[in-house]
C-alpha positions in Angstrom: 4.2 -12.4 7.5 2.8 -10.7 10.7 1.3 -7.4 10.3 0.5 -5.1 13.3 -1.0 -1.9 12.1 -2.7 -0.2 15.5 -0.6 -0.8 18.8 3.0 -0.5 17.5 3.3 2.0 14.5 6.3 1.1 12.3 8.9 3.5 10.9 10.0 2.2 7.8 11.1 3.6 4.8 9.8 2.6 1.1 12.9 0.7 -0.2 14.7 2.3 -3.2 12.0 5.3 -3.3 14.9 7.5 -3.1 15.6 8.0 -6.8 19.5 8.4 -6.8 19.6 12.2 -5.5 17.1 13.1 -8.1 17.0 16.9 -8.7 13.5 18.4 -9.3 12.7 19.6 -12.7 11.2 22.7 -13.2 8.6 24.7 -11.3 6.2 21.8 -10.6 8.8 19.7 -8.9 8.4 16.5 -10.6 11.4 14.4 -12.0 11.8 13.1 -14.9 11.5 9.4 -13.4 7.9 10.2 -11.7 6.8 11.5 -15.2 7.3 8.8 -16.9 5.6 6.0 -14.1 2.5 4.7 -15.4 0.8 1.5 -14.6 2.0 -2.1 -16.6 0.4 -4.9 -16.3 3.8 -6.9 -15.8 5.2 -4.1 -13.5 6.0 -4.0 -9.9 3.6 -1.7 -8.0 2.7 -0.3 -4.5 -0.7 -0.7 -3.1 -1.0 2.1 -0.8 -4.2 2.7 1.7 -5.1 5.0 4.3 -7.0 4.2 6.4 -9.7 5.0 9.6 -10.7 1.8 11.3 -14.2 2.2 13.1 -14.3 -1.5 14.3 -11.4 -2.7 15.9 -12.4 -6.4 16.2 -13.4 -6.7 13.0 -10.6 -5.2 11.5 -8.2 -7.1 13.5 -10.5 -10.3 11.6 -9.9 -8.9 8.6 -6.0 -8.5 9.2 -5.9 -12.2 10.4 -7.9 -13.5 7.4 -6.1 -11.2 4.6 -2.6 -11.7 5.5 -2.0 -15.0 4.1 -3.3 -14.5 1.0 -1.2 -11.4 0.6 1.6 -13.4 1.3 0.8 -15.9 -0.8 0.7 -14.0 -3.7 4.4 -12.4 -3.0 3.5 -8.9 -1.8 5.3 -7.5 1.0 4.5 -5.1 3.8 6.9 -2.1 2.9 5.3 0.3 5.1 2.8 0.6 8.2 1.8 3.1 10.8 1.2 6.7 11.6 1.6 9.0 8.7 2.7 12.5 9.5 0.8 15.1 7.1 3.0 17.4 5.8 0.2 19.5 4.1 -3.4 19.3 3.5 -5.7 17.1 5.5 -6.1 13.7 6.2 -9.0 12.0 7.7 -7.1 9.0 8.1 -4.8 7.8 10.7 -3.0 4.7 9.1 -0.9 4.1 6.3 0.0 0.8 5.1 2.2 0.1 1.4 2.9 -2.9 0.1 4.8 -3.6 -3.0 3.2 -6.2 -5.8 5.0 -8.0 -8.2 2.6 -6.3 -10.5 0.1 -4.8 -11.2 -1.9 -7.9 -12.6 -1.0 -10.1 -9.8 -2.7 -7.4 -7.1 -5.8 -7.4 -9.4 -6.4 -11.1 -9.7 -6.0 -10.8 -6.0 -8.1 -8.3 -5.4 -11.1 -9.9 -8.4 -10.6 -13.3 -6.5 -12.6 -15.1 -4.3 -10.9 -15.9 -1.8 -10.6 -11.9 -1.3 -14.5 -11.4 -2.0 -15.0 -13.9 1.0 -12.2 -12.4 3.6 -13.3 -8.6 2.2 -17.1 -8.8 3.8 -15.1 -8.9 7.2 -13.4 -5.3 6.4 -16.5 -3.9 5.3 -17.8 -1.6 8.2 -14.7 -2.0 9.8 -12.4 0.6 8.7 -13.3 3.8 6.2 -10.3 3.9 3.5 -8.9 5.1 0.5 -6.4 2.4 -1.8 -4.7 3.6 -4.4 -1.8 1.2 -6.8 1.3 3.2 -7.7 4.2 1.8 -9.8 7.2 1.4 -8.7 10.1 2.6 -9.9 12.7 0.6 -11.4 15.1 0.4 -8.3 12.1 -0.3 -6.4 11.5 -3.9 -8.2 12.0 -7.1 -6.2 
């Protein structure tokens, strides 16, 4: 897997995010598919950061060092690149979305340490927020 996240923003589009022409219900907009996602365990979900690097060389260490053991654990790069805000602000100007297997695969990842070791290279390198949110069922691998 090769991941460039600066020099060449990519377009992409979260693979079967669009819920089927779902209609929003009611006056707060959400569908009855987003109400019902929560986090499993044993469920596929998207790790979703934004980001603000501050140290390009170490961050591009940290990309070199991480990617692999991404990969090996099955996640893949959905998503990467300028995000246009559409409201509110953002401090941040990368996103980057990967889709898990599940939601206990990404944790023993990210408890591992192999990750411990490779995260002391991202630390002072980039300023970021992560969140994990599931996927929804036509989003699974």
């Amino acid at each position: 897997m090769n991941i460039t996240l600066r020099r060449s923003p990519i377009a992409a589009v979260l693979a079967g995010l669009a819920m089927g022409g779902a209609q929003a219900a009611g006056p707060d907009h959400r569908t009855a598919a987003s109400e019902n996602a929560v986090l499993s365990d044993d469920a596929p979900v998207y790790f979703v950061i934004h980001q603000h690097v501050t140290d390009e060389k170490r961050f591009d260490a940290y990309v070199a060092a991480v990617t692999p053991l991404i990969a090996k654990r099955g996640a893949t790069l959905v998503a990467a690149g300028t995000p246009e805000t559409i409201e509110g602000d953002s401090r941040f100007e990368r996103t980057v979305i990967f889709l898990w297997p599940s939601a206990k695969v990404f944790r023993a990842f990210w408890a591992s340490p192999d990750y411990a070791e490779v995260h002391k290279l991202r630390t002072g390198a980039a300023e970021w927020n992560a969140e994990l949110v599931p996927a929804l069922p036509a989003a699974a691998p």
